[in-house]
C-alpha positions in Angstrom: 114.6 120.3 103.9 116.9 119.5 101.6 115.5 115.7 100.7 112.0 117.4 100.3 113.7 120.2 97.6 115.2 117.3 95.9 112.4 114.8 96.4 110.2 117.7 94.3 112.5 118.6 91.8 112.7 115.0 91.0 109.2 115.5 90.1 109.4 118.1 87.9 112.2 115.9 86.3 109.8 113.2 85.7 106.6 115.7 84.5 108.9 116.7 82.1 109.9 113.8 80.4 106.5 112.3 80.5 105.1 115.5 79.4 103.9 113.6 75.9 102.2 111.0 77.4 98.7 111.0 78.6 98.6 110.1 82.4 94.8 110.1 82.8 95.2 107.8 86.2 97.5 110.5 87.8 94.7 112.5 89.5 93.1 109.7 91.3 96.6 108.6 92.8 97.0 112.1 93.5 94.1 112.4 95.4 93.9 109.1 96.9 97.7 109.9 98.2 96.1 113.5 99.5 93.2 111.1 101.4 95.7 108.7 103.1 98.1 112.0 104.4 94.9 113.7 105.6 93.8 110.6 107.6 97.7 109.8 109.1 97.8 113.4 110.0 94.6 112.7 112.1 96.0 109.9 113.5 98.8 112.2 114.5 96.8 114.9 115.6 94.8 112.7 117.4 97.8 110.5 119.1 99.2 113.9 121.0 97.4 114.4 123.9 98.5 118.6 124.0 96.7 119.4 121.0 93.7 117.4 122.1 93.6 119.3 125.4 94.2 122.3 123.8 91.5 121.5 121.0 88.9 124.3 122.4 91.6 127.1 122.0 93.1 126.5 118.8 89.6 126.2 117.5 88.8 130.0 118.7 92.4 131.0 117.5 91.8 129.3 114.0 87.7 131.0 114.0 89.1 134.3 115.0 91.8 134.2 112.5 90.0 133.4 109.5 87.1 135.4 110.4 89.2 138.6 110.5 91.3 137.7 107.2 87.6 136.8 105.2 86.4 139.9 106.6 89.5 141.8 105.5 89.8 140.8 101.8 85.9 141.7 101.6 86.7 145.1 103.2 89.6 145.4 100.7 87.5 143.9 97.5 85.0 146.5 98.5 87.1 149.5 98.4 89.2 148.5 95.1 85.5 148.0 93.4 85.0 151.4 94.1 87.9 152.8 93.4 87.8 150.8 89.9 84.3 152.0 89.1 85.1 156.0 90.1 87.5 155.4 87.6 85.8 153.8 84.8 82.8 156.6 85.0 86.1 159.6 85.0 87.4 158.1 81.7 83.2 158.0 80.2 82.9 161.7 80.8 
């Protein structure tokens, strides 16, 4: 853990003193890096035969999980919309 604190503020390091300079090429590395973890953590993914088996579960976990916390912050946006326009229309009068 400590490497990957280090490892990042190393970055930050080198951000800053390159600040001035114009790295156009930086977000296609970035992204082609992003591409090649994606695919090795497939390969890992794929490589471990307990997550495969258990493939069907974790897929109803993951649905179930992000269906509740969608359906959640809708709820919640819902009820702080209301509450904002009750009191926008009390300050009008």
């Amino acid at each position: 853990m400590f490497r990957i604190i280090l490892i990042m503020a190393a970055g930050i390091g080198a951000g800053w003193l390159l600040r001035r300079r114009r790295l156009t090429w930086l977000g296609r590395v970035t992204d082609a890096l992003i591409w090649v973890l994606l695919f090795l953590l497939g390969v890992e993914v794929g490589g471990d035969e307990r997550i495969i088996r258990g493939m069907a579960s974790l897929g109803l976990e993951a649905l179930v999980i992000s269906t509740a916390g969608v359906a959640g912050s809708a709820l919640l946006a819902l009820l702080l919309w209301r509450r904002a326009r009750r009191g926008r229309e009390a300050a009008r009068k």
